[in-house]
N, CA, C and O atoms as a DFTB+ gen file, in Angstrom:
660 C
 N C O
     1  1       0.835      -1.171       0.000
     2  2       0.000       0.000       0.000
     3  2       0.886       1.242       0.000
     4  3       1.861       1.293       0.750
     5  1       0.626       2.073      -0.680
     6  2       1.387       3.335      -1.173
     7  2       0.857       4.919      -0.569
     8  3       0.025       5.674      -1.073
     9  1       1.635       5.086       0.635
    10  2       1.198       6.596       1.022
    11  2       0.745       7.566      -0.068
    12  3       0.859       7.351      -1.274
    13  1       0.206       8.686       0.507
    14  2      -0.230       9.792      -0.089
    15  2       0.926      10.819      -0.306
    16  3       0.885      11.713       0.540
    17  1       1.599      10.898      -0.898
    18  2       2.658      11.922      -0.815
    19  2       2.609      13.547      -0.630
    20  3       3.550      14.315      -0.826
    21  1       1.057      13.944      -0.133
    22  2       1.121      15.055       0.221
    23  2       0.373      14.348       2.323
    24  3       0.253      15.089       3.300
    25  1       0.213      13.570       2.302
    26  2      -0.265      13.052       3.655
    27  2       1.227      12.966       4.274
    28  3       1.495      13.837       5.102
    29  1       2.077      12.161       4.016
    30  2       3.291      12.061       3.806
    31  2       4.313      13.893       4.231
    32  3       5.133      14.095       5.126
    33  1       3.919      14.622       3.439
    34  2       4.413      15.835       3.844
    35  2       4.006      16.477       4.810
    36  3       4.727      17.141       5.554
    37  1       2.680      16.337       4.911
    38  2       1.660      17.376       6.494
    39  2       2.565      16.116       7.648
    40  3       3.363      16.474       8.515
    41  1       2.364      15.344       7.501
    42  2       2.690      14.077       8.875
    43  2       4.112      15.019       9.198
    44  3       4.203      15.607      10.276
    45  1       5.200      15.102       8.169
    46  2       6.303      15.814       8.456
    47  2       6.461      17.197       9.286
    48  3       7.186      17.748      10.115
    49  1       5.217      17.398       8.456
    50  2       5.101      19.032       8.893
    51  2       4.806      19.165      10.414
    52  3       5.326      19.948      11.209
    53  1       3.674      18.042      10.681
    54  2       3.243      18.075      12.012
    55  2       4.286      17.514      13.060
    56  3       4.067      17.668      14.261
    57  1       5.351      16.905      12.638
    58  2       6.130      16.189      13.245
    59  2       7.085      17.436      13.616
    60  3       7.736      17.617      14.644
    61  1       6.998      18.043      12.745
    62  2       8.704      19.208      12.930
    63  2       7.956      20.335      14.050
    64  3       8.558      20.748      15.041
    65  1       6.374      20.789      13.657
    66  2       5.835      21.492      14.941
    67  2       5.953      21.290      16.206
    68  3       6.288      22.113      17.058
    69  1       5.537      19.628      16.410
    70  2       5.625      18.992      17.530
    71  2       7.078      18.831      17.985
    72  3       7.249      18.977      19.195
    73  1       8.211      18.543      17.204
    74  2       9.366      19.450      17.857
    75  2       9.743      20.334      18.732
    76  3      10.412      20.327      19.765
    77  1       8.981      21.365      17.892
    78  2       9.285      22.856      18.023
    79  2       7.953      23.472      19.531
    80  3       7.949      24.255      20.481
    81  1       7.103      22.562      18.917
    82  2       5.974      22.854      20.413
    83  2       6.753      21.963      21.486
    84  3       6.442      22.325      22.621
    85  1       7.580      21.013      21.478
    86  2       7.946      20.360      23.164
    87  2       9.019      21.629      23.334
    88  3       9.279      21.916      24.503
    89  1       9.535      22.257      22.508
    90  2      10.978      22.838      23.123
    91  2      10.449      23.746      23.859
    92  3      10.632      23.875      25.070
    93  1       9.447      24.735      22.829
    94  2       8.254      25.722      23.727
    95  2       7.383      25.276      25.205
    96  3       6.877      26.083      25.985
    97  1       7.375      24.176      25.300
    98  2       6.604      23.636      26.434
    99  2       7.579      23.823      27.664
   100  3       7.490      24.310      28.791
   101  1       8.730      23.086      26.766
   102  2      10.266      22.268      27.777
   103  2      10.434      24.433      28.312
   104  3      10.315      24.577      29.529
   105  1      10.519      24.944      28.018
   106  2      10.926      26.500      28.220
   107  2       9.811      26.630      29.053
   108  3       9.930      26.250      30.218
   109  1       8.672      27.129      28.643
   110  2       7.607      27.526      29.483
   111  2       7.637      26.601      30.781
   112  3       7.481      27.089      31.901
   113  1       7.866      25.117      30.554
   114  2       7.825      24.632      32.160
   115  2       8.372      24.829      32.914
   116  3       7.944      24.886      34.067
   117  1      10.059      25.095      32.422
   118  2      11.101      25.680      32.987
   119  2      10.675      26.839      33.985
   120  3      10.770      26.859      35.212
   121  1      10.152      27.846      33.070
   122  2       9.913      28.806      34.011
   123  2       8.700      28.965      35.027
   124  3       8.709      29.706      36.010
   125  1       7.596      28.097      34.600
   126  2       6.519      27.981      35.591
   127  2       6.750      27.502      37.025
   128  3       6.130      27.732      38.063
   129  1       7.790      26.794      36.771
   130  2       8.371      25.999      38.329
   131  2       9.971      26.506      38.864
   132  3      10.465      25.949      39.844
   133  1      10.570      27.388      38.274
   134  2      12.009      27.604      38.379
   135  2      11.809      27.880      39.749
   136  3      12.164      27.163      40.684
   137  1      11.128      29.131      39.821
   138  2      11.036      29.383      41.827
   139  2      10.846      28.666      42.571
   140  3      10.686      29.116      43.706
   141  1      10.742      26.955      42.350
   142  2      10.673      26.136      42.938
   143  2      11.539      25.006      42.991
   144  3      11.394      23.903      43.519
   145  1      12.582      25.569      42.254
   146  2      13.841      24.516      42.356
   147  2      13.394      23.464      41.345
   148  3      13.895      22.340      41.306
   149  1      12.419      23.887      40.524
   150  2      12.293      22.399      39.518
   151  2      12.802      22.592      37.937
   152  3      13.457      23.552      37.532
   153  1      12.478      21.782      37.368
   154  2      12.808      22.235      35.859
   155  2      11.702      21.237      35.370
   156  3      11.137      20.538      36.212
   157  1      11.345      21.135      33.948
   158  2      10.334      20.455      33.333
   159  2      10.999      19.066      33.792
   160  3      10.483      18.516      34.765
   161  1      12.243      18.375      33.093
   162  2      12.524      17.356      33.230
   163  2      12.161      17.089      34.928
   164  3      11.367      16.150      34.970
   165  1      12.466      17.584      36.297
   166  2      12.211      17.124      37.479
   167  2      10.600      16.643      37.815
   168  3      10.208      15.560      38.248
   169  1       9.573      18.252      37.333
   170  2       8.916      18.355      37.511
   171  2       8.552      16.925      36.407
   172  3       8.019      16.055      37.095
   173  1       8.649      16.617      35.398
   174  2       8.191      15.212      35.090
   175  2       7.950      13.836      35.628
   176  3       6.986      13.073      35.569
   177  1       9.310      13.755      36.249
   178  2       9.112      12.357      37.307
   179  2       8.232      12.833      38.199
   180  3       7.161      12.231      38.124
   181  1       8.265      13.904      39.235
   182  2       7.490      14.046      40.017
   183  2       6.044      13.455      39.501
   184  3       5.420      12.501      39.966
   185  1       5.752      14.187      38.562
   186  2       4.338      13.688      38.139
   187  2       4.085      12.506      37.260
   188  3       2.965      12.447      36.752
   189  1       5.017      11.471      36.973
   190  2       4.782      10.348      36.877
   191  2       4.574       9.759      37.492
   192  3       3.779       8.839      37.300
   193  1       5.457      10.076      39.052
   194  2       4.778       9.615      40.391
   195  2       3.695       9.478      40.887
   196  3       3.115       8.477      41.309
   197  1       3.240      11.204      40.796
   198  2       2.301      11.710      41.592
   199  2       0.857      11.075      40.119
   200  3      -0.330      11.095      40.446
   201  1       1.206      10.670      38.890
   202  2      -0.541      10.430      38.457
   203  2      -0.374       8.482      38.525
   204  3      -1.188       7.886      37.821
   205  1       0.478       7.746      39.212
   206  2       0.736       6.456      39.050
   207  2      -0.256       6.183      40.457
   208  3      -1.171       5.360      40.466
   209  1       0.099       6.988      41.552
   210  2      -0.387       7.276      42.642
   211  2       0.319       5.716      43.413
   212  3      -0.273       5.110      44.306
   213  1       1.422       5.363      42.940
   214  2       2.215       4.217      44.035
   215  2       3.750       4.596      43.521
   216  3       4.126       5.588      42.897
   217  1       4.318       3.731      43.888
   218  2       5.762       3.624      44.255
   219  2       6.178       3.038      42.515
   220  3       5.429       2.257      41.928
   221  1       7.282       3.497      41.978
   222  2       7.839       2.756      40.634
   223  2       8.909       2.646      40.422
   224  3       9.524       3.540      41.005
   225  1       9.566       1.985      39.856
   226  2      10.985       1.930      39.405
   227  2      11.616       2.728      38.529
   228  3      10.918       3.224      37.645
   229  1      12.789       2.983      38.554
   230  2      13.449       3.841      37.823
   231  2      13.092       4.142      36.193
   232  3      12.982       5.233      35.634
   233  1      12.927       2.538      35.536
   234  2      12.607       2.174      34.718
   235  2      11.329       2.521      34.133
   236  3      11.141       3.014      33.021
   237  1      10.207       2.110      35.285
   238  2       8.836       2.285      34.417
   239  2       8.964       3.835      34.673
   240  3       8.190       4.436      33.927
   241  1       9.706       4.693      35.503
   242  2       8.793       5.680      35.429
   243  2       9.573       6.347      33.662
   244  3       9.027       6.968      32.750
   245  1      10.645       5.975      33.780
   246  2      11.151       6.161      31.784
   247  2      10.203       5.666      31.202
   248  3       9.663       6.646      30.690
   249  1       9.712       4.920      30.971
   250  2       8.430       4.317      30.056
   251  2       7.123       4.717      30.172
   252  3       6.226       4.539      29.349
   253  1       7.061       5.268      31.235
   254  2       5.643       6.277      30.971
   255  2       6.184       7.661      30.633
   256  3       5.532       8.229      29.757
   257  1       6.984       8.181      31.010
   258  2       7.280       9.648      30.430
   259  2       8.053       9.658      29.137
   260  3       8.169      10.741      28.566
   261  1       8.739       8.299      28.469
   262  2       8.991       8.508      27.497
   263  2      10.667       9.323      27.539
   264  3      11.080      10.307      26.925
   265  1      11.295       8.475      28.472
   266  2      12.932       9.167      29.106
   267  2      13.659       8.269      29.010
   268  3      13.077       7.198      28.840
   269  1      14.951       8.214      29.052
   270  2      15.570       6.667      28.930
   271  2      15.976       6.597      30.564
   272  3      15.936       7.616      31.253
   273  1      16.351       5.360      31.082
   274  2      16.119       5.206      32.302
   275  2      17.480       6.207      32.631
   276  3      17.143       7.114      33.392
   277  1      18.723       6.260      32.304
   278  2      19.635       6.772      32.643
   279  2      19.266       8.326      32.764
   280  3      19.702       8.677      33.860
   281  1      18.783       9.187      32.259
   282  2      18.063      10.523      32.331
   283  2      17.612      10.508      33.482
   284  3      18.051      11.290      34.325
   285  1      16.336       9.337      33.849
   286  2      15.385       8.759      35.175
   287  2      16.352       8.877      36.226
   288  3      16.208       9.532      37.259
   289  1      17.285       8.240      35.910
   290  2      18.095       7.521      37.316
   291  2      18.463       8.826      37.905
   292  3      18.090       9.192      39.020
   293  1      19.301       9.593      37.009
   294  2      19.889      10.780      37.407
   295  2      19.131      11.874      37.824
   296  3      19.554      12.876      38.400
   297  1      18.224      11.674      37.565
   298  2      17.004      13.215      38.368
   299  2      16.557      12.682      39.622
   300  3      16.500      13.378      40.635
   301  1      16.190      11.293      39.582
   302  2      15.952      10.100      40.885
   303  2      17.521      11.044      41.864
   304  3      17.641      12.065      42.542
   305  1      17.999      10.459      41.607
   306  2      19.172      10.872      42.466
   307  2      19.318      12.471      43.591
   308  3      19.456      12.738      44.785
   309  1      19.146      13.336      41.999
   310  2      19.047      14.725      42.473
   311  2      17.561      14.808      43.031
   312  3      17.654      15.581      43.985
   313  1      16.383      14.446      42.930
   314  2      15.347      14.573      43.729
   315  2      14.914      14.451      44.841
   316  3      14.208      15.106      45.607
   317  1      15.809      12.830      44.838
   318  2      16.000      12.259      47.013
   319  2      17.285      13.047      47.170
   320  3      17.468      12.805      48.363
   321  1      18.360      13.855      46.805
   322  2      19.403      14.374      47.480
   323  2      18.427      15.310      48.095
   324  3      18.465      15.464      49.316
   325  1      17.497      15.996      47.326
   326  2      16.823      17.354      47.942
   327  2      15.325      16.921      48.476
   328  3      14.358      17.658      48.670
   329  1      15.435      15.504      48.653
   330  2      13.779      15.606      49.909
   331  2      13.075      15.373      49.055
   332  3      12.097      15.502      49.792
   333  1      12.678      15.155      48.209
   334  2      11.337      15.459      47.384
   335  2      10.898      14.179      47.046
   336  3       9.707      14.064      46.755
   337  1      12.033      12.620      47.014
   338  2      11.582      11.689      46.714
   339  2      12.298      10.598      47.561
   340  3      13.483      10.744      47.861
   341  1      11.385       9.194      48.060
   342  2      12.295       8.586      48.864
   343  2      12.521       6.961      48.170
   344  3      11.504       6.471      47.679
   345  1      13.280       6.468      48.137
   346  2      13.846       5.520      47.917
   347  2      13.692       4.450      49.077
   348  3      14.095       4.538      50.237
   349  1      12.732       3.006      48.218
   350  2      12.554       2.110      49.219
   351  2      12.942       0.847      48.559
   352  3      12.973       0.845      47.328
   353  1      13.333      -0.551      49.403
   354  2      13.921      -1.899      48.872
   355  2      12.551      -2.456      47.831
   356  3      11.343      -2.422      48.063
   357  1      13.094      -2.820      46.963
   358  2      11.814      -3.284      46.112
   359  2      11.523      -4.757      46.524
   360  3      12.563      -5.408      46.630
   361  1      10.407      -5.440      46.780
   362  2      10.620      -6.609      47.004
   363  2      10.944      -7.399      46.087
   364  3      11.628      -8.402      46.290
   365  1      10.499      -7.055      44.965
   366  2      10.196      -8.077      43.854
   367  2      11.691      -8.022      42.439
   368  3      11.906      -8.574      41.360
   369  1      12.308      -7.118      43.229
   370  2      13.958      -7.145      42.505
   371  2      14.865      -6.343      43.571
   372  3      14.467      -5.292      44.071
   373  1      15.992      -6.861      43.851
   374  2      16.964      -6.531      44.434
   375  2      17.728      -5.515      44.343
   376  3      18.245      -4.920      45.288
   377  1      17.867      -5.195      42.838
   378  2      18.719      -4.027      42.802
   379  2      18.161      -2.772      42.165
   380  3      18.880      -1.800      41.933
   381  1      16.314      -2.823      41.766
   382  2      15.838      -1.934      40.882
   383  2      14.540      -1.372      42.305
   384  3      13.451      -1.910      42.505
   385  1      15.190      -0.059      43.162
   386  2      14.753       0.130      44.354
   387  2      13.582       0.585      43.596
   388  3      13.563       0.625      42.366
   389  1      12.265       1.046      44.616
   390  2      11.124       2.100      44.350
   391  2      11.244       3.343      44.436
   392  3      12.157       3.851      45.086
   393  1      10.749       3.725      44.084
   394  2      10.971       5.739      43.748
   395  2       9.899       6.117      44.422
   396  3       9.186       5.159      44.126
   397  1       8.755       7.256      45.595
   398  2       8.092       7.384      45.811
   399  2       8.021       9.308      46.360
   400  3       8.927      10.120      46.551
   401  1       7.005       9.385      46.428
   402  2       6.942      10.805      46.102
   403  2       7.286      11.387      48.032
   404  3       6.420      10.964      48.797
   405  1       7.985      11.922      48.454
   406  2       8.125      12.504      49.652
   407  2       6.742      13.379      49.975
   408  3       5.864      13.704      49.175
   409  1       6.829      13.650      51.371
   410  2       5.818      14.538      51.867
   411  2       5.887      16.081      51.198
   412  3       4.905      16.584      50.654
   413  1       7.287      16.814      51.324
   414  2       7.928      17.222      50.579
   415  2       7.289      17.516      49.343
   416  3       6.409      18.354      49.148
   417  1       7.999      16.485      48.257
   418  2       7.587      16.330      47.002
   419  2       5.947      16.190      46.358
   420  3       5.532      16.658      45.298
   421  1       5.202      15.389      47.378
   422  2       4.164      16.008      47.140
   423  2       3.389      17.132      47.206
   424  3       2.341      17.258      46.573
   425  1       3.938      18.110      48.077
   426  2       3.356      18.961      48.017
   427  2       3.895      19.882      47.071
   428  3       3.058      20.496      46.408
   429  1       5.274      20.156      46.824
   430  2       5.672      20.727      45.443
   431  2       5.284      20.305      44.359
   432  3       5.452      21.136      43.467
   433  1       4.774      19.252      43.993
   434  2       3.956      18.689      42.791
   435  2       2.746      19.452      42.880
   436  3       2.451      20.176      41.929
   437  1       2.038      19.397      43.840
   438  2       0.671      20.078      44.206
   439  2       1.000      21.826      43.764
   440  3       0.268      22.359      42.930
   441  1       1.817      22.384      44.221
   442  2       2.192      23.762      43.532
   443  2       2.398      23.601      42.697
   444  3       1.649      24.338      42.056
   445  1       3.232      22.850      41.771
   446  2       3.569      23.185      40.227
   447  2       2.111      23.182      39.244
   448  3       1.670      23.960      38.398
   449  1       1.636      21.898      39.826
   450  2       0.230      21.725      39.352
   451  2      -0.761      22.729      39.095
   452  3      -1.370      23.066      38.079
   453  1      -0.759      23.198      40.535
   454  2      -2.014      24.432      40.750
   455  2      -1.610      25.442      39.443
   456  3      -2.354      25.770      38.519
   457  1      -0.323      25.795      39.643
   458  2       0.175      26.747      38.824
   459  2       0.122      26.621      37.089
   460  3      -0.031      27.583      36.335
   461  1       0.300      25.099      36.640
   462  2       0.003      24.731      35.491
   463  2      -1.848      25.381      35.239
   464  3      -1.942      26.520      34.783
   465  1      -3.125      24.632      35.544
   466  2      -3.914      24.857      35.654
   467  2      -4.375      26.145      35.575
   468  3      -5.480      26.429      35.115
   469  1      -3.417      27.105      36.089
   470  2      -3.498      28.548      36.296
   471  2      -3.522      28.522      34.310
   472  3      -4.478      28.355      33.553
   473  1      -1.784      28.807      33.952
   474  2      -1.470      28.922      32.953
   475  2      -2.322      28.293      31.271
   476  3      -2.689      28.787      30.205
   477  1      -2.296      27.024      31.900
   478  2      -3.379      26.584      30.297
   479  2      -4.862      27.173      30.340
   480  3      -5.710      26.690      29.590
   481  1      -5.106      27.970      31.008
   482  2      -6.677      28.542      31.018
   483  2      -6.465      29.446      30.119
   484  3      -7.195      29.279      29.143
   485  1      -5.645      30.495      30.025
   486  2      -5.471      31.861      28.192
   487  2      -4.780      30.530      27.433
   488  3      -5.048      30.617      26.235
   489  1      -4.420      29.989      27.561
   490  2      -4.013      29.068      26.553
   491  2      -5.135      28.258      25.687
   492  3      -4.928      28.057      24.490
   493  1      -5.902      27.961      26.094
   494  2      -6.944      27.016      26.309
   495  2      -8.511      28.156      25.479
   496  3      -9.533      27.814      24.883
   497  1      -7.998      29.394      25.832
   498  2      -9.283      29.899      25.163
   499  2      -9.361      30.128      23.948
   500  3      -8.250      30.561      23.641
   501  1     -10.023      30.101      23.028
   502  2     -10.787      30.487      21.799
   503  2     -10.455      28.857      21.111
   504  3     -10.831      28.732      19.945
   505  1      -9.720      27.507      21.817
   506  2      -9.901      26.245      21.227
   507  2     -11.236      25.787      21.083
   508  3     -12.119      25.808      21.940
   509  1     -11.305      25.321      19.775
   510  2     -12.492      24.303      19.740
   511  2     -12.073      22.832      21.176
   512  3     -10.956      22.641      21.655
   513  1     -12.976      22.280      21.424
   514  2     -12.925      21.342      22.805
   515  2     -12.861      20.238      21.339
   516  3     -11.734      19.756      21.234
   517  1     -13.647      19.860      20.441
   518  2     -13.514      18.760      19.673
   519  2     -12.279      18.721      18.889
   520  3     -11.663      17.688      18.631
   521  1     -11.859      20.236      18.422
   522  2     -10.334      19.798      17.652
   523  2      -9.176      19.620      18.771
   524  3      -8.233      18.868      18.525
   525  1      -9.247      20.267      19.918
   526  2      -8.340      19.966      21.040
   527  2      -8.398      18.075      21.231
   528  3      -7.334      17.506      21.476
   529  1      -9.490      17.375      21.115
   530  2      -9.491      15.909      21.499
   531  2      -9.215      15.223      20.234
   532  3      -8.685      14.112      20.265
   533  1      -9.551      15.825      19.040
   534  2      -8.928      14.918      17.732
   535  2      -7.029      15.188      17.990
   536  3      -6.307      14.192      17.976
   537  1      -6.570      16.231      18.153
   538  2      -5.439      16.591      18.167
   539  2      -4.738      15.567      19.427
   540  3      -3.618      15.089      19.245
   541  1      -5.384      15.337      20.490
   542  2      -5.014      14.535      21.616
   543  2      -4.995      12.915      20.562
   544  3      -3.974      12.413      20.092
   545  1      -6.152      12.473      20.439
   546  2      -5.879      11.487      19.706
   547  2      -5.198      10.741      18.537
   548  3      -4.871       9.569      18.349
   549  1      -5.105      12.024      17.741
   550  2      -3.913      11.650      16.515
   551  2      -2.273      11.991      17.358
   552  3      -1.553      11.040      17.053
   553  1      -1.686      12.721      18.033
   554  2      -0.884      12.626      18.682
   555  2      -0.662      10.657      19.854
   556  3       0.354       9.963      19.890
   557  1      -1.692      10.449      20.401
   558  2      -1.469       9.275      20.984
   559  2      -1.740       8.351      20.014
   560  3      -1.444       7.262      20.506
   561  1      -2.071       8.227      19.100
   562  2      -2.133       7.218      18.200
   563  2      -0.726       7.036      17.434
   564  3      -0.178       5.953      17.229
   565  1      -0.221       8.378      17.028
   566  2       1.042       8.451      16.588
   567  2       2.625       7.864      17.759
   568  3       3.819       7.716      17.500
   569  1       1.835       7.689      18.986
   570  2       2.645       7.905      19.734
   571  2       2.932       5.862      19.589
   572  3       3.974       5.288      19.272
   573  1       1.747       5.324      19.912
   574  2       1.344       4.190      20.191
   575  2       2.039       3.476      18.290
   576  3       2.745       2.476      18.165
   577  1       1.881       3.759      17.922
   578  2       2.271       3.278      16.451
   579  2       3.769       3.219      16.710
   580  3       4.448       2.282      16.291
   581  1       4.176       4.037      17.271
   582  2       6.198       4.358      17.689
   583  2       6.935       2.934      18.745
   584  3       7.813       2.087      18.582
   585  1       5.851       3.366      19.975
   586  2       5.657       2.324      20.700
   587  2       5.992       0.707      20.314
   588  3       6.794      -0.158      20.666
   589  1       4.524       0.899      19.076
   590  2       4.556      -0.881      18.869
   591  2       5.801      -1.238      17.831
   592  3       5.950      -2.382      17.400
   593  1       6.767      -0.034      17.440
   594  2       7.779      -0.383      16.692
   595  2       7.069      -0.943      15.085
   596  3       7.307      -2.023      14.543
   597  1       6.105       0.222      14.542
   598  2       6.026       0.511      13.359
   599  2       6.979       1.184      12.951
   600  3       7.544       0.908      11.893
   601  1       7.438       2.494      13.947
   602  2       8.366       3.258      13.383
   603  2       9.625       2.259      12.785
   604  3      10.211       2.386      11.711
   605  1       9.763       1.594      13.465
   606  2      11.025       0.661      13.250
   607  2      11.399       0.257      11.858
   608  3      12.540       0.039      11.451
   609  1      10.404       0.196      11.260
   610  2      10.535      -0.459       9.603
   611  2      11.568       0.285       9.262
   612  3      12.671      -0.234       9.433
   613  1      11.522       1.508       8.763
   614  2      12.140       2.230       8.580
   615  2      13.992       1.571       8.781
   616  3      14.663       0.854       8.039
   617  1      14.429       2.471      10.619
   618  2      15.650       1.922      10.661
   619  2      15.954       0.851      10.685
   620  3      17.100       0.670      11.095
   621  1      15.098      -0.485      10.257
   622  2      15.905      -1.546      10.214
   623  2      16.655      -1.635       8.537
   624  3      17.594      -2.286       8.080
   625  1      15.639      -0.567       7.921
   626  2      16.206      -0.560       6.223
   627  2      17.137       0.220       5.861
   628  3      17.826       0.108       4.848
   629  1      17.214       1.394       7.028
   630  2      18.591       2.041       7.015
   631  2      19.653       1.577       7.229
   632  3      20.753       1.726       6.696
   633  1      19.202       0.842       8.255
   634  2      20.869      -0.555       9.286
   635  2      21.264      -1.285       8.293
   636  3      22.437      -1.397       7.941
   637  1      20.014      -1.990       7.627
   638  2      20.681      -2.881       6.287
   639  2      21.642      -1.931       5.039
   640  3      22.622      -2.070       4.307
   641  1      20.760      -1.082       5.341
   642  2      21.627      -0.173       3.501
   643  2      22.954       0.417       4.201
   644  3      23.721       0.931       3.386
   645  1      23.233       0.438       5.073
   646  2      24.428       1.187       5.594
   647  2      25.888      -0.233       5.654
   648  3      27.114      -0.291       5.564
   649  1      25.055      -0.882       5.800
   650  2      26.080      -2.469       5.900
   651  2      25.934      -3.126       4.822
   652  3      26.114      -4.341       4.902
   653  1      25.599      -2.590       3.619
   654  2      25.149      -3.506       2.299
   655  2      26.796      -2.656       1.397
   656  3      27.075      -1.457       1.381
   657  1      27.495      -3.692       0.833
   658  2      28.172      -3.533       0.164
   659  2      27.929      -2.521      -1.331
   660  3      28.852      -2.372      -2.132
């Protein structure tokens, strides 16, 4: 089956926005929480925590935010140096502890939050509510297609042509 070669170009197009909208996000979060000692990346685990509502591993919490665990590990680190997250024995693996949100940390999640909520309200006005949820859904559908390693076709045909005589 043979794409649309102008479907093909918007997908691009939307892909290079969505770029350019996380860097805008990654900035704006920056500064919504800076007075709070956070940055987007911190403020992320926090709230992988805080919407899991239990204890997770270094690991899953990379796989729900979409981080590689080494990124994870290292904000893990700087988060319990400063209180905000505590580290407990996992039962069910030895060396992959739990991550859990401090008393602390929850309540700085609870401020960053409030403060988000603040902010997407002028953001949020003059959207249609139905193109805001098609836009949610073609984004997670795109996301979930990546996921199941559709994207993959692709670099496995690059890996081959790069090692092909």
């Amino acid at each position: 089956m043979q794409n649309d070669p102008n479907l093909d170009s918007t997908l691009t197009e939307l892909i290079l926005a969505t770029f350019r909208l996380n860097g805008a996000l990654l900035q704006a979060g920056d500064a919504l929480v800076r007075d709070l000692g956070l940055t987007s990346a911190r403020w992320q685990v926090l709230g992988a925590l805080a919407l899991e509502g239990r204890p997770l591993t270094v690991a899953q919490i990379g796989r729900r935010m979409g981080l590689t665990r080494q990124a994870v590990q290292r904000l893990v680190t700087e988060l319990s140096d400063d209180g905000l997250l505590v580290l407990t024995d996992n039962p069910d693996h030895k060396r992959a502890r739990l991550v859990a949100l401090s008393v602390r940390g929850e309540a700085l999640y609870a401020q960053a939050e409030a403060r988000q909520r603040t902010w997407v309200r002028p953001l949020a006005q003059g959207l249609e509510p139905a193109g805001v949820e098609a836009a949610l859904g073609l984004l997670r559908g795109l996301d979930e297609r990546l996921r199941s390693g559709e994207g993959a076709a692709y670099q496995a045909g690059a890996s081959r042509a790069k090692t092909a005589p």
